[in-house]
C-alpha positions as CSV (number, residue, x, y, z in Angstrom):
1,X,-177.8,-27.4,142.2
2,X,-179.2,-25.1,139.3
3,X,-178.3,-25.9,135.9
4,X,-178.5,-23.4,133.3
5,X,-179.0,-24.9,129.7
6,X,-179.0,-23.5,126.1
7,X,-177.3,-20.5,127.2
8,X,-174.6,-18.7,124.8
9,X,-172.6,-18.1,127.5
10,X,-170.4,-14.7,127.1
11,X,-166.6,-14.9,129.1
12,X,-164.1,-12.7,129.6
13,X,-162.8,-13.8,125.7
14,X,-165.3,-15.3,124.1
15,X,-168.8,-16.6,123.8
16,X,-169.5,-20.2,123.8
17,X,-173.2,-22.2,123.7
18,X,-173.2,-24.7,126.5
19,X,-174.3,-25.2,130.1
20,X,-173.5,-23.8,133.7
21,X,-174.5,-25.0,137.2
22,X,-175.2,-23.1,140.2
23,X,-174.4,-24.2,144.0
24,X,-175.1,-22.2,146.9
25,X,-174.7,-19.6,145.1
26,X,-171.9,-19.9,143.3
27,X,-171.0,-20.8,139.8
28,X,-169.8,-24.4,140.2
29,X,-169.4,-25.7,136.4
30,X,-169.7,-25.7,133.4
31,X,-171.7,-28.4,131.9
32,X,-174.2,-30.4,134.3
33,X,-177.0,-32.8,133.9
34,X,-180.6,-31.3,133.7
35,X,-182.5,-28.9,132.6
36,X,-183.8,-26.4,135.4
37,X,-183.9,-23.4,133.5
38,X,-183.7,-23.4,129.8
39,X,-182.1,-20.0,128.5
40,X,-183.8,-20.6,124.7
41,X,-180.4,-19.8,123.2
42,X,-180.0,-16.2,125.0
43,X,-177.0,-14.6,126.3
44,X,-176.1,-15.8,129.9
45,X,-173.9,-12.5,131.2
46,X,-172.4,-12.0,135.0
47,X,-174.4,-9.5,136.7
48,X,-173.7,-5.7,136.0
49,X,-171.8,-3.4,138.6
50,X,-172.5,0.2,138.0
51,X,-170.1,2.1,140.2
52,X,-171.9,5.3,139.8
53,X,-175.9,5.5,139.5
54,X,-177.8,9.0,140.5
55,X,-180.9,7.5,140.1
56,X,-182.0,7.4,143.9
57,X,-182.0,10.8,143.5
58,X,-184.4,10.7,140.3
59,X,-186.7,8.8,142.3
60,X,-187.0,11.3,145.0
61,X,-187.3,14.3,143.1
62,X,-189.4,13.1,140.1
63,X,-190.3,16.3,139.4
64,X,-189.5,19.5,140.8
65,X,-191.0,20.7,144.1
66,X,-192.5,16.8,144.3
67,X,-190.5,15.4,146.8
68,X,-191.5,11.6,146.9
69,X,-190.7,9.1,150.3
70,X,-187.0,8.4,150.5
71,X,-187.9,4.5,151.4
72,X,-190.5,4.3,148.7
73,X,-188.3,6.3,146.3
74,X,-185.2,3.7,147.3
75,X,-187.4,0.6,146.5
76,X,-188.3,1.4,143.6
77,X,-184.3,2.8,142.6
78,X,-183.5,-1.3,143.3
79,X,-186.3,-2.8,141.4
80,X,-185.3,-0.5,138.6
81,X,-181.9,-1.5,138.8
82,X,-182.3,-5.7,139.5
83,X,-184.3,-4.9,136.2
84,X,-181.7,-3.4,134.4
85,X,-179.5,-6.7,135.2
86,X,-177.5,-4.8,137.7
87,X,-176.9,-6.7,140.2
88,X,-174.4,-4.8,142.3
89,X,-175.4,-0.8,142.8
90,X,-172.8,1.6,143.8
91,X,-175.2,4.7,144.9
92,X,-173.3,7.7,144.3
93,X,-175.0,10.0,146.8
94,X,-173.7,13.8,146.5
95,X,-172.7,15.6,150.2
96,X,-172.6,19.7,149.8
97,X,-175.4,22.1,148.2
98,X,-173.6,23.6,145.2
99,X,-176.5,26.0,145.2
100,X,-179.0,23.7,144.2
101,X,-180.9,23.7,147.1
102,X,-181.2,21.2,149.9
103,X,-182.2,18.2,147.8
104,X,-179.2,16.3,147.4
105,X,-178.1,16.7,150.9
106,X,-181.8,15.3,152.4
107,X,-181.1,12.4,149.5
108,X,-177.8,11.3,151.5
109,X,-179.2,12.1,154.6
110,X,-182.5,9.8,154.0
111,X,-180.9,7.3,152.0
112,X,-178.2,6.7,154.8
113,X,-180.7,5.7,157.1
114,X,-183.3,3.9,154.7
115,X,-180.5,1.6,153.8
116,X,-179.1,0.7,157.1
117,X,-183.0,0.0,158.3
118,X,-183.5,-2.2,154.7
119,X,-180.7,-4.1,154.2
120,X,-180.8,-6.4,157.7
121,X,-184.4,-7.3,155.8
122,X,-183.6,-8.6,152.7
123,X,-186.0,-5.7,151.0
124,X,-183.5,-5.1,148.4
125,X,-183.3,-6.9,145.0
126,X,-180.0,-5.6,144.2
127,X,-176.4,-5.5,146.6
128,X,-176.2,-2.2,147.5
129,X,-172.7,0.0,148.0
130,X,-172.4,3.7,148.7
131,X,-170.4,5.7,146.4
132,X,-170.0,9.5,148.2
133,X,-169.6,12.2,146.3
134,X,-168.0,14.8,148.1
135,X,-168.4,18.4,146.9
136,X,-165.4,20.0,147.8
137,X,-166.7,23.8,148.1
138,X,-169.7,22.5,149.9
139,X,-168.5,24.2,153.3
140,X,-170.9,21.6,155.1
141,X,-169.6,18.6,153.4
142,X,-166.8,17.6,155.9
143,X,-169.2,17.0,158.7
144,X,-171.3,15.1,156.1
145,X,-168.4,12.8,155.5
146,X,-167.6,12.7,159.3
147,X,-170.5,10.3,159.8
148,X,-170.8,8.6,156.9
149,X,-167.0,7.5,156.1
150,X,-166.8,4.7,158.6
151,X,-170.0,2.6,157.1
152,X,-168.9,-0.6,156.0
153,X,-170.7,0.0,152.3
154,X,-168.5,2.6,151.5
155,X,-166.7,1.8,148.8
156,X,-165.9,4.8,147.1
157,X,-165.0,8.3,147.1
158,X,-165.1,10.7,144.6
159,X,-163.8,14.4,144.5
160,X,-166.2,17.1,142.4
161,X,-166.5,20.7,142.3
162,X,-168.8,22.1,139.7
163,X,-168.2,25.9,140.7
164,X,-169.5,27.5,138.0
165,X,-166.6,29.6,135.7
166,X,-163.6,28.0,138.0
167,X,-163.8,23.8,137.2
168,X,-165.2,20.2,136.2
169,X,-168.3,20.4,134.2
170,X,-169.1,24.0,134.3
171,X,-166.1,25.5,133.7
172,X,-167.8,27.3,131.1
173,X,-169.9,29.8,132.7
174,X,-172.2,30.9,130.2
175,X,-173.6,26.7,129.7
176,X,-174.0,27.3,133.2
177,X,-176.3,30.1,133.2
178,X,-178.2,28.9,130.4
179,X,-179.2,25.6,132.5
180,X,-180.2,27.5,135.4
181,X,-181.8,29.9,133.1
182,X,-183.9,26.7,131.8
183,X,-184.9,25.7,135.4
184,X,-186.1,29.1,135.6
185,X,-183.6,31.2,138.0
186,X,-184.2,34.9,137.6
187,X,-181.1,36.2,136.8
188,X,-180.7,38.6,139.6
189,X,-180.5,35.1,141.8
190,X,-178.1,33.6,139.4
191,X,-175.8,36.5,139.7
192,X,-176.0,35.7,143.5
193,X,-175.6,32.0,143.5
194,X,-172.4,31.7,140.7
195,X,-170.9,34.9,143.2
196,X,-171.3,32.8,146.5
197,X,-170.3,29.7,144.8
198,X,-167.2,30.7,143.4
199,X,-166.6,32.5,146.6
200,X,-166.7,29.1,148.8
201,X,-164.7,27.2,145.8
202,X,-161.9,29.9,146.9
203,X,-162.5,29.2,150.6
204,X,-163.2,25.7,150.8
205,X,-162.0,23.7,148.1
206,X,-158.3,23.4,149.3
207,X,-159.1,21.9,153.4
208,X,-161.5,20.3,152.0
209,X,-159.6,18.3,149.4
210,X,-157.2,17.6,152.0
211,X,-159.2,16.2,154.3
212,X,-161.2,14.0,152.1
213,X,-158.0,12.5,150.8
214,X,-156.7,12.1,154.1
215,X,-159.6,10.5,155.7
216,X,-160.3,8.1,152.9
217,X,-156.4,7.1,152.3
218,X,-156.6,6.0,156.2
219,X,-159.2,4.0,155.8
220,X,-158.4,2.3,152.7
221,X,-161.2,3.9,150.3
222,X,-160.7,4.3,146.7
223,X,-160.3,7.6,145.8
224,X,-162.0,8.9,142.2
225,X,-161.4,12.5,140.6
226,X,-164.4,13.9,138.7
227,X,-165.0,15.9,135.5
228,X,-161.2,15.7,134.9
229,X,-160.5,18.4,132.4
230,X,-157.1,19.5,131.7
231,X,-154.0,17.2,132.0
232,X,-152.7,19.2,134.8
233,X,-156.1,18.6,136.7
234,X,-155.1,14.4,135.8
235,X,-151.6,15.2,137.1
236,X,-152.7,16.3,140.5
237,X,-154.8,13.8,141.2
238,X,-152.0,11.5,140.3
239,X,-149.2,13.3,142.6
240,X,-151.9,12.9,145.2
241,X,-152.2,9.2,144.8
242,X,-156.2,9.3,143.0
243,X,-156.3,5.9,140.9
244,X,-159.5,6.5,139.1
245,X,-160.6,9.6,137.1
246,X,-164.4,9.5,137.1
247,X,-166.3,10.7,133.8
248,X,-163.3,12.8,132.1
249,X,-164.6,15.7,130.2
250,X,-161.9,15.9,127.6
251,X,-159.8,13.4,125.5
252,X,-157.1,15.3,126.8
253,X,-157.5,14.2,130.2
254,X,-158.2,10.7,129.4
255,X,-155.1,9.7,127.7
256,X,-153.2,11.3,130.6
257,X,-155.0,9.7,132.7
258,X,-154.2,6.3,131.3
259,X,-150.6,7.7,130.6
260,X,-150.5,7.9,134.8
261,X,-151.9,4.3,134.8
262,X,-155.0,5.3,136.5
263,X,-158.6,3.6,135.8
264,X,-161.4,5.6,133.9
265,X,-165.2,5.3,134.3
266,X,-167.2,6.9,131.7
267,X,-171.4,7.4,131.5
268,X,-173.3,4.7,129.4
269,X,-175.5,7.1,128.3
270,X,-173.2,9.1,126.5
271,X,-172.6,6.3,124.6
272,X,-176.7,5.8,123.7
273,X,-177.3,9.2,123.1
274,X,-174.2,9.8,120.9
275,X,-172.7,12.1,122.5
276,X,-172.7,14.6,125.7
277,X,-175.7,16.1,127.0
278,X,-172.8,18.8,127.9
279,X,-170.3,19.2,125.1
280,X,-168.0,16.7,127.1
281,X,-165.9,14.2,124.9
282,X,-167.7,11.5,123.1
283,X,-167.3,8.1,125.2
284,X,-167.2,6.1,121.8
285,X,-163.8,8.1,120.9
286,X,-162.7,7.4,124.5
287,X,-163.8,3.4,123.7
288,X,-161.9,3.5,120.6
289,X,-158.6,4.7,121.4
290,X,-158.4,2.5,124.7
291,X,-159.0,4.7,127.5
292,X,-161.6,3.2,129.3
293,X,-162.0,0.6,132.2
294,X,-166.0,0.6,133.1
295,X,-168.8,1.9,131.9
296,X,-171.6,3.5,134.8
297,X,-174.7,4.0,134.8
298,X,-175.1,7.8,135.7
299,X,-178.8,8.7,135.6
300,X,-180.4,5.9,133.4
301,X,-179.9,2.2,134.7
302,X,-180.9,0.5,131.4
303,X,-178.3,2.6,129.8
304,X,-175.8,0.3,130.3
305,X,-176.8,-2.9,128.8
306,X,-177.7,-0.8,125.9
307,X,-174.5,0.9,125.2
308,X,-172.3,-2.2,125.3
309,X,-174.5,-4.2,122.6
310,X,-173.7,-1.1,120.8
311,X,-170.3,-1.4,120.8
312,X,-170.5,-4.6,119.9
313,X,-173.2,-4.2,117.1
314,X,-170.9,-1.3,115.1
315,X,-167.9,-3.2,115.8
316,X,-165.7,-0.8,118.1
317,X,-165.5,-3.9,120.9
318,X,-166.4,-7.5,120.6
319,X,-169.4,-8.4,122.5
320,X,-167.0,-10.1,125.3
321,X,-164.6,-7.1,126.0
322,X,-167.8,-4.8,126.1
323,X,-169.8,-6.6,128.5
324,X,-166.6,-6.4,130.4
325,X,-166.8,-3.0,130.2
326,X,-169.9,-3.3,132.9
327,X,-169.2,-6.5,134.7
328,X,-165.2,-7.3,134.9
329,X,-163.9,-3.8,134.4
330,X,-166.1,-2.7,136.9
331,X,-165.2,-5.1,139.5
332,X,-161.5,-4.9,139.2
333,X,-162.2,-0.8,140.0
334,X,-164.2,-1.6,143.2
335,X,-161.8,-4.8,144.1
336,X,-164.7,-7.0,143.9
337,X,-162.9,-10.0,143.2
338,X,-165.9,-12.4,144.0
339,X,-168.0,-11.4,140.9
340,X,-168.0,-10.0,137.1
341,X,-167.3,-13.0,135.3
342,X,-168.5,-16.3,134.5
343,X,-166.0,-18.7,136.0
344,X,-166.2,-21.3,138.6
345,X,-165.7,-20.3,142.4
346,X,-167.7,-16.6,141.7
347,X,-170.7,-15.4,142.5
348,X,-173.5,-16.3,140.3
349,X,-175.3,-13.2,139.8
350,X,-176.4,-13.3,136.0
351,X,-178.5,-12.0,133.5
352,X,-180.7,-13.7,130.6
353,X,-180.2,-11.1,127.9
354,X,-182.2,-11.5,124.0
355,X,-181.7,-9.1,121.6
356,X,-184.8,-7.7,120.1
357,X,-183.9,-5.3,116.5
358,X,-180.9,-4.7,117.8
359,X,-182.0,-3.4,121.3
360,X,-181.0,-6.1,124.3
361,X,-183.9,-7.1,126.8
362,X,-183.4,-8.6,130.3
363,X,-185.4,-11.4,130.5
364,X,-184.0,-12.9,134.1
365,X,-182.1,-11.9,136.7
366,X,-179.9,-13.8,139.7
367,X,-178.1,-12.9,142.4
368,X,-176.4,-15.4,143.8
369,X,-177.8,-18.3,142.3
370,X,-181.2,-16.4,143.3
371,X,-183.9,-14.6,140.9
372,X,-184.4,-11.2,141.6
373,X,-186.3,-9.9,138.2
């Protein structure tokens, strides 16, 4: 047994100084006799679940036209995750080119593999789950699915289509072009790619949405909408039995989502950064009228940590209902009920947290009773 002393221990209501011991893995009490790790007075929190990280896919395009190795590139996605105090990693991997070129399809098709050859070894810090992204006018995404769908860490399924002009986050054309315009597309070739792209939208998006739902309804999969924008986009996915709406873009569409009784994820960094890189709604407004069950990491692991201490530190959420925002909230998407609290008979996958001027550090990390950073 591991006993975890002078912790301020943060549960689902409230945070309490004291002691908790570790058994095979599990959290067995609290209270306990020794001293096998002395916590100094920091926060003791579960480990973090972020249900949607693109991060893999940062560490294999670092910058553009340098390609690093998938397996290298994944190793180091984990450690920079385990160091985040994530503990559980949902790896949203995106199947369909919408015209980006071939990257994020050779992400999934590396990362499939890499993970099914690393996880038998114990080589990765954190517990890895795949969340697929399926792109719906991606005319290759169906096979893409086909052999992924029936891998036992899939988890999740979300539905996207980012034609530019017709839906989600580029709805607005013109934001489009400028970003391709800043990655340097000539605009001759932009013409081309928005024309083909909203071409397939027109041809592909309907089968395609119809057999994602299908195949992940027979299997049991979650299903998560994405970029929600209008409340009759929320209303669809609703008729259509989608229980999660995935980064809404507009207040609108969050309060009907919750309105339909349907969970809602939102990016941490939005919530660091003040606002939307885009000119989607602000996650703080989202926080403070209610409409928000988790909290992901989208493209910056530490993100997370760091947007629910500031919650708590300008007093939209006490400390406890934010870090449940990234543990609890999380888990109860996912239906992980083994994990994102602190309470006997769970995993013990925690995280030493001291706040620095205002900014929370990891100091430790354990997953299942074990330390991983």
């Amino acid at each position: 047994m591991t006993t975890f002393t002078n912790a301020r221990l943060v549960l689902p209501d409230q945070i309490r100084d004291g002691t908790l011991s570790v058994a095979e893995g599990r959290i067995a009490a609290f209270g306990g006799s020794g001293a096998d790790v002395d916590l100094e007075g920091d926060y003791l929190i579960p480990g973090i679940i972020d249900l949607h990280t693109d991060n893999l896919e940062r560490q294999t395009q670092p910058r553009n036209n340098a390609r690093w190795p998938s397996r290298s590139a994944l190793l180091t996605h984990d450690a920079q995750c385990a160091a985040a105090g994530i503990t559980t990693v949902f790896d949203a991997l995106c199947l369909g080119d919408i015209g980006f070129g071939k990257a994020r399809n050779q992400t999934f098709e590396d990362a499939f593999v890499d993970l099914r050859a690393l996880l038998p070894l114990g080589a990765l810090k954190s517990e890895h789950f795949l969340h697929l992204r399926c792109e719906l006018p991606a005319p290759e995404m169906p096979g893409m699915l086909a052999r992924a769908i029936d891998d036992d860490r899939v988890r999740l399924i979300s539905l996207m289509d980012h034609s530019p002009g017709l839906s989600g986050q580029y709805a607005d054309v013109e934001r489009y072009r400028q970003m391709r315009r800043d990655e340097g597309v000539a605009e001759g070739e932009l013409d081309t790619i928005i024309a083909e792209l909203q071409d397939n939208h027109h041809a592909y998006h309907g089968p395609n949405r119809a057999f994602v739902i299908a195949e992940a309804r027979q299997r049991g999969i979650p299903l998560a909408s994405h970029d929600d924008h209008t409340e009759a986009d929320v209303a669809r996915n609703a008729q259509e039995g989608i229980g999660i709406a995935e980064f809404p873009v507009s207040l609108a569409a969050a309060r009907a989502a919750r309105a339909r009784g349907m969970r809602s994820i939102a990016g941490a960094p939005n919530i660091v950064r003040g606002g939307s890189h885009s000119g989607n709604v602000a996650v703080l407004d989202l926080v403070r009228e209610g409409l928000l069950d988790a909290l992901a990491s989208d493209y910056v692991p530490a993100s997370m940590l760091e947007a629910v201490f500031c919650l708590a530190a300008r007093e939209i959420l006490p400390l406890p209902a934010a870090i449940g925002l990234v543990t609890a909230g999380a888990a109860d998407i996912a239906g992980l009920d083994d994990r994102g609290r602190l309470a006997v008979g769970l995993r013990a996958d925690l995280v030493q947290v001291r706040v620095y001027e205002g900014l929370p550090v990891v100091r430790s990390v354990w997953r299942e009773g074990v330390r991983i950073a």
